[in-house]
N, C-alpha and C positions, 0 to 999 in steps of 0.2 A: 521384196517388191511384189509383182503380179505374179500370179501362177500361170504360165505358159500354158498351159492343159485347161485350164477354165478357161483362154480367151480364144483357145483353139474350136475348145466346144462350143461355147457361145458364140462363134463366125458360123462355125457346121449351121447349128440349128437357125440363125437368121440368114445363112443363105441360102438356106433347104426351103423358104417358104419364097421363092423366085420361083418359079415356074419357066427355067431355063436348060438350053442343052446343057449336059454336063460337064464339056469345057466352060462356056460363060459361068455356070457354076461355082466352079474350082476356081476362075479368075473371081468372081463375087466375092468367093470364103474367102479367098486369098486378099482383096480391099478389106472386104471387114474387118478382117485381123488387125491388119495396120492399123485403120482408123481407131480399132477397139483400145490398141495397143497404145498408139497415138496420145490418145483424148483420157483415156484411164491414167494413164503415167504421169499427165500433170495434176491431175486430181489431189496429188501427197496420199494416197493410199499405202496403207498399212496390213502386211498378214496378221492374222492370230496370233500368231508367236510372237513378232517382233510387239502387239500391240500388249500380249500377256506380259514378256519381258521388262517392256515400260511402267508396266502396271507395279508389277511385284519394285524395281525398282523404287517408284511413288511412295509406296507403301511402306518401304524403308527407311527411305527418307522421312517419312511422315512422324514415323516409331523415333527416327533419331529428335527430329526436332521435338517431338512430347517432351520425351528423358530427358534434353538439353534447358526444357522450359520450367520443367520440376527441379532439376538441380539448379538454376538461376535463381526460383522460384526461394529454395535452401538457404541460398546463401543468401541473399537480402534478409531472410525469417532471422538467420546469425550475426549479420551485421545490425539490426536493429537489439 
């Protein structure tokens, strides 16, 4: 899912540009988070890995149906 550490940072940095006491702050970073958290999570977002995994996955698939289409491919050439 999301990386906890990038939505932390990205609350830091857009509630650093508030021009507020440091408690309002910290309750700000602390809203943004959520909402970030929130609103990202329906998104269907994907990390790197999980999205590299799928990939190589695909691309297996891909390799088997080729071989599956050339051997079909075989045997019709034999049966005619």
């Amino acid at each position: 899912m999301l990386d906890n550490e990038f939505l932390r940072s990205l609350s830091a940095r857009a509630a650093a540009l508030f021009p507020a006491a440091e408690a309002a702050r910290h309750k700000i970073e602390q809203e943004m988070y959520a909402l970030l958290q929130g609103t990202l999570g329906k998104l269907n977002v994907v990390t790197r890995e999980e999205f590299a995994a799928q990939q190589r996955v695909l691309e297996k698939a891909t390799l088997q149906i080729s071989l599956l289409e050339q051997k079909l491919t075989e045997l019709e050439q034999r049966k005619h």
